[in-house]
N, C-alpha and C positions, 0 to 999 in steps of 0.2 A: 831293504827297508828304505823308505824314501827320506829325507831329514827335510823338514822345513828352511826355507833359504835362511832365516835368520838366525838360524842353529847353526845352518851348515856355515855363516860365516863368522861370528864366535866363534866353534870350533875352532878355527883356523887362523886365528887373529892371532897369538904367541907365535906364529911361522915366517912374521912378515916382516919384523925385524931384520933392516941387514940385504934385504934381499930388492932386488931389482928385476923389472922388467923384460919381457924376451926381446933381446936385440935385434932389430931393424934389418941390422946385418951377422945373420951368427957363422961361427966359423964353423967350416967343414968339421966334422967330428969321424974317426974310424970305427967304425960300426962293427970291429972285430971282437968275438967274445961276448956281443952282444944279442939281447933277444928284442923284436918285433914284437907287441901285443896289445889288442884292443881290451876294451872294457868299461864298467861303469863305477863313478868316482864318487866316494862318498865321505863325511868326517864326522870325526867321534875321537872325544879325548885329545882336544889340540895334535891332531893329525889327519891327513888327508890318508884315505884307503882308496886302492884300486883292486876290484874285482874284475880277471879276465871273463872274457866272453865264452859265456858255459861252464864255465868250473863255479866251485862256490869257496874258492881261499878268496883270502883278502890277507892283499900288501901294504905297508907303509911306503908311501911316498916320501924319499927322498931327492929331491933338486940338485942333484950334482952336477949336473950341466947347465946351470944356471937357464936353464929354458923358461921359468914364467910360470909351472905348470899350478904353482900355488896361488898366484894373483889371479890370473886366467878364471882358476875354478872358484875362488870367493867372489868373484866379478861375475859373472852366469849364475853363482848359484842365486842370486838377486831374482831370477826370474823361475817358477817351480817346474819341474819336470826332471827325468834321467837326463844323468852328466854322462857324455860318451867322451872317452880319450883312446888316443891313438899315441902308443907313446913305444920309445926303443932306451934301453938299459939292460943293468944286470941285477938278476935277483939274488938276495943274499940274506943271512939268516939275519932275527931281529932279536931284542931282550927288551919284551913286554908281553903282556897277556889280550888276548882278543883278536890277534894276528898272526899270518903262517908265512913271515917274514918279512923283508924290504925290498923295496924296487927303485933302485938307482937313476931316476933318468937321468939321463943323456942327451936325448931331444924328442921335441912335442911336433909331430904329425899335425894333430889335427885334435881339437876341444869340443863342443859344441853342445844341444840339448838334441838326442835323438834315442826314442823307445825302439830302432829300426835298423838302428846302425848294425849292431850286434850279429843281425840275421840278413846283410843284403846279401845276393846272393850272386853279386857281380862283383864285389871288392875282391876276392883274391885274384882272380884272374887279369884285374887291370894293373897295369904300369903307371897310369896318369891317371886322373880326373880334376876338371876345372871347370869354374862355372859362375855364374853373375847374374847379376839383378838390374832391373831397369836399364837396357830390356834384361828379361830373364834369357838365359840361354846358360845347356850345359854340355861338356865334353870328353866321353870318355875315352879314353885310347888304350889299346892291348893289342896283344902279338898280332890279332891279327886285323888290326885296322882301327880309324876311327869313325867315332859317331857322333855326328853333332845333333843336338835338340834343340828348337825354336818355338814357339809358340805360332801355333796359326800355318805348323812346313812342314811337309814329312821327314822324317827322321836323315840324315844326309851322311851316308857312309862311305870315307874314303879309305883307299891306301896313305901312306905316308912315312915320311921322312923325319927321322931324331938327329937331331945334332947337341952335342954339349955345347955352351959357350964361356967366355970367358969371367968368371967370378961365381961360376956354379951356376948359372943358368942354363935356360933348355927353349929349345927353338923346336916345334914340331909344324911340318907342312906339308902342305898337298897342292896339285893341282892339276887335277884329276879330275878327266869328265866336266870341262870346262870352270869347274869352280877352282878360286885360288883361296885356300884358308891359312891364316897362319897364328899357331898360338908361341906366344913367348911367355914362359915362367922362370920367375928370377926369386932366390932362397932372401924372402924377405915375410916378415911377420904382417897377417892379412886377416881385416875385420869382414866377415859377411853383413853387408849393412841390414840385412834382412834379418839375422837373428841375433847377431854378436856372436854367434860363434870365427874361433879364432883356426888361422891353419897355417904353411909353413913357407907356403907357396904365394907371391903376386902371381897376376894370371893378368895377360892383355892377350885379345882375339881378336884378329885381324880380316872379318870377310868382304870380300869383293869391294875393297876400299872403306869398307864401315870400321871404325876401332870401339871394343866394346872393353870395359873392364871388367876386373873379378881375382877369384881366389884360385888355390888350387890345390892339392898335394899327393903322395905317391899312392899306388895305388896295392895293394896285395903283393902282387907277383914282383913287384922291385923291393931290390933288396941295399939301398942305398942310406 
């Protein structure tokens, strides 16, 4: 059921007490014990619910990682349509009625308004995905190569190279078949200027001497 944005932020006004912002720079967190899960975000009774993708329970959101995921979601919900969250914690039982437990995060992937998310049918397969506006261009990468999207180019698929860097960044490149592309993503909190949706990932792209910016974040098959 969908809540009008001006519900959905009342609802959630008692939650923001006390609480701060997702950090610019958040620390590494061990992702041991913990579960990966998408879904769509909803509030009722001064609590934010999270429904996975295809099941019909609903979680109480708890902020235990201090990630943002309660501001984030009264901030979008401003605008109407499905909350999609990409979120990683542990679930654990709850003592209320209208719920089939809680959901601990730990850290927020990726927010944003998508009826599509739910069902792409490339996310689990990729490792990355990064992408930007003015110009548009997006970037997926998986085991087995990357693809780059431009407006107005055919599709451009290369082999390529990961590297970690240092402070948790990620350097991926190619240059291959004469093109030299290079994406850098660094674990910093990132607005799409195009919808306000929020994700985990800066994202700068590097081609043939052009530097484009954007966002970014993991994609399915990473387990980071």
């Amino acid at each position: 059921m969908r809540i009008a944005p001006s519900l959905f932020v009342a609802a959630l006004l008692p939650l923001f007490a006390g609480c701060s912002l997702l950090d610019d720079q958040p620390e590494t967190v061990s992702t041991a014990g913990m579960i990966r899960l998408q879904g769509e975000l909803s509030a009722a009774n001064g609590q934010l619910l999270f429904k996975p993708c295809t099941e019909s329970r609903r979680f109480v959101i708890q902020d235990t990682g201090n990630t943002g995921v309660l501001q984030e979601a009264a901030t979008l919900a401003a605008t109407p349509g499905v909350l999609f969250a990409d979120l990683r914690g542990t679930l654990a039982s709850h003592q209320g009625s209208g719920n089939d437990g809680q959901f601990n995060v730990q850290q927020l992937y990726r927010i944003d308004h998508s009826s599509s998310a739910c069902t792409d049918p490339n996310f689990k397969r990729l490792t990355l995905r990064a992408y930007g506006q003015e110009p548009f261009w997006n970037l997926n990468v998986s085991g087995q190569g990357m693809v780059l999207n431009r407006p107005e180019q055919p599709p451009l698929a290369l082999p390529y190279l990961e590297e970690q860097m240092p402070g948790g960044g990620i350097s991926v490149s190619s240059e291959a078949n004469g093109q030299k592309v290079e994406l850098w993503l660094a674990p910093q909190r990132c607005v799409d200027v195009s919808t306000g949706g929020v994700s985990h990932l800066s994202a700068q792209l590097r081609v043939d001497g052009q530097t484009m910016q954007g966002c970014g974040y993991y994609g399915g098959s990473r387990n980071d």
